[in-house]
C-alpha positions, 0 to 999 in steps of 0.5 A, a space after each residue: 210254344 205260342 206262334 208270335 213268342 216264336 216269331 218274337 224269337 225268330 226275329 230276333 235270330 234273324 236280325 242278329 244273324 244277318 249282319 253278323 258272319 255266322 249265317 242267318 239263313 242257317 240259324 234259320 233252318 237250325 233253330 226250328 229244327 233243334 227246338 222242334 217247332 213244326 208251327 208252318 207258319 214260321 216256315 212260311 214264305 209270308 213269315 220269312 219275306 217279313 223277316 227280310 223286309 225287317 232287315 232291310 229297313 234296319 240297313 236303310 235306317 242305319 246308313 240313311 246319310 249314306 244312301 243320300 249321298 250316294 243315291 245322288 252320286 250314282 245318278 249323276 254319273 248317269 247324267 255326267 257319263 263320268 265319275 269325275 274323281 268323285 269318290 261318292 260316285 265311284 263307291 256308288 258304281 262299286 257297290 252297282 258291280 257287287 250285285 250283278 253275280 247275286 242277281 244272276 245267281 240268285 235268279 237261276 239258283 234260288 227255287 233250286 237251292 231253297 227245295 234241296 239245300 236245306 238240311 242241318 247237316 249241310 248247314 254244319 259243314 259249310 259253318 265250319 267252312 266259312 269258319 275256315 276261310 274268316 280265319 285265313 282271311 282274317 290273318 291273311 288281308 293286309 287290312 291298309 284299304 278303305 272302301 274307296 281304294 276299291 278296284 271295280 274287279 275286286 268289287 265284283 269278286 266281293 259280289 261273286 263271293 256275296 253269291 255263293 251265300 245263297 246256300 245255308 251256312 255260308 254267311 252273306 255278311 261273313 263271305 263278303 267280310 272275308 272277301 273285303 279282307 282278302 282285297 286288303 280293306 281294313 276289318 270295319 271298312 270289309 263290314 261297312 261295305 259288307 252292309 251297304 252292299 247288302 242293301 240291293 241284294 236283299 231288297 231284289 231278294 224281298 221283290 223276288 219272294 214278294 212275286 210269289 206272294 202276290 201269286 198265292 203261294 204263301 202256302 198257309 194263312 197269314 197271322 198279322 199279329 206274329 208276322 208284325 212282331 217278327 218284322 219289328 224284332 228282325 229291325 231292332 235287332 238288325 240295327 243293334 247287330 250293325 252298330 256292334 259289329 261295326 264297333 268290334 271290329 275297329 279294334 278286334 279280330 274276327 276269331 269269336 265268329 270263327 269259334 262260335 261257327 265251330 261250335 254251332 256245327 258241332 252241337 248240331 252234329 251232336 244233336 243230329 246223332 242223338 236223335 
């Protein structure tokens, strides 16, 4: 298959998968791997920083009025040395705490965990995991909290829990949703703070990789034509993924991403003993 149709698929794997809980660091992996494409480019540093600033910019696109609020808030807390009850500097500060456990995390654990924990396989099994703990949080959350409601330690729990999705399959979105349910926020508030959190997390995550490439480790030449499609693709599907997880779970539950997780892992078992 022509490398920028795969970028185009990619993309869009890569924007749908990154908001909704079914992990698309996994998607990732699997989707080249069940289709057979080798292209190294689509495997490429260059090609997956791309992929993540697209992302990025569709969170930044959709939460604009929030970002501009709660900038501001943050910043003059600094300034104030004080929250004064304002509940936009206090979500500010709240969002500050979930990304320290990523950061630390992140920076130990990431070239470890992008050379060994890679395999199909390992993705099957922590799908059906993360399947697991959705549905218990899902049916165990008292869903009555708003974001605001928040203590700073369970904002550094939902962060603690972002962490552990470095590894494929786990879902950044669908551990630090089911952390949220688990704190007692409703299912569209888990979510909304799921994606604003997220923001930080993946820009650092860009800055990071980004270092790389500055320092020639691309690792093979960079195709701008397919590396522009898939940033675009990564963006529109983004920004479609956020407002329709949004919407759903206003008045549903989380159980199609809990099927769906399963039966991902299992036609990837299948697939992986036929061969």
């Amino acid at each position: 298959m022509d490398t920028t149709l795969q970028a185009l698929v990619m993309g869009i794997v890569q924007g749908l998968t990154e908001f909704l809980p079914v992990s698309s660091s996994g998607h990732l992996i699997l989707v080249p791997a069940l289709l057979g494409w080798t292209d190294p480019f689509i495997d490429s540093l260059a090609f997956s920083v791309m992929l993540h600033m697209g992302t990025l910019v569709a969170l930044l696109v959709y939460f604009w009025h929030d970002w501009l609020t709660l900038v501001p808030a943050g910043l003059a807390t600094l300034r104030d040395r004080s929250l004064r009850d304002d509940p936009n500097r206090r979500l500010a500060w709240l969002l500050v705490v979930t990304v320290v456990p990523a950061a630390i995390v992140g920076a130990l654990l990431n070239d470890f965990i992008e050379t060994n924990v890679r395999q199909p396989g390992l993705v099957a099994v922590l799908l059906v995991v993360g399947a697991a703990i959705m549905w218990l949080a899902d049916r165990w959350g008292r869903r009555q909290r708003e974001m605001a409601d928040l203590s700073f330690g369970a904002a550094l729990g939902i962060g603690a829990a972002q962490a552990v999705a470095l590894v494929p399959g786990v879902s950044r979105s669908g551990i630090s949703i089911s952390a949220g349910l688990f704190a007692g926020l409703t299912r569209e508030a888990a979510a909304r703070f799921s994606f604003l959190m997220a923001a930080p997390v993946i820009a650092g995550a860009g800055v990071f990789e980004g270092r790389k490439l500055l320092s020639g480790e691309a690792g093979v030449q960079v195709a701008v034509v397919p590396l522009a499609v898939g940033f675009v693709a990564a963006l529109v599907s983004g920004l479609i993924a956020i407002w329709a997880l949004l919407r759903y779970l206003r008045s549903n539950s989380l159980t199609i991403f809990v099927v769906y997780r399963i039966v991902a892992a299992a036609i990837v078992v299948v697939v992986l003993l036929a061969r």
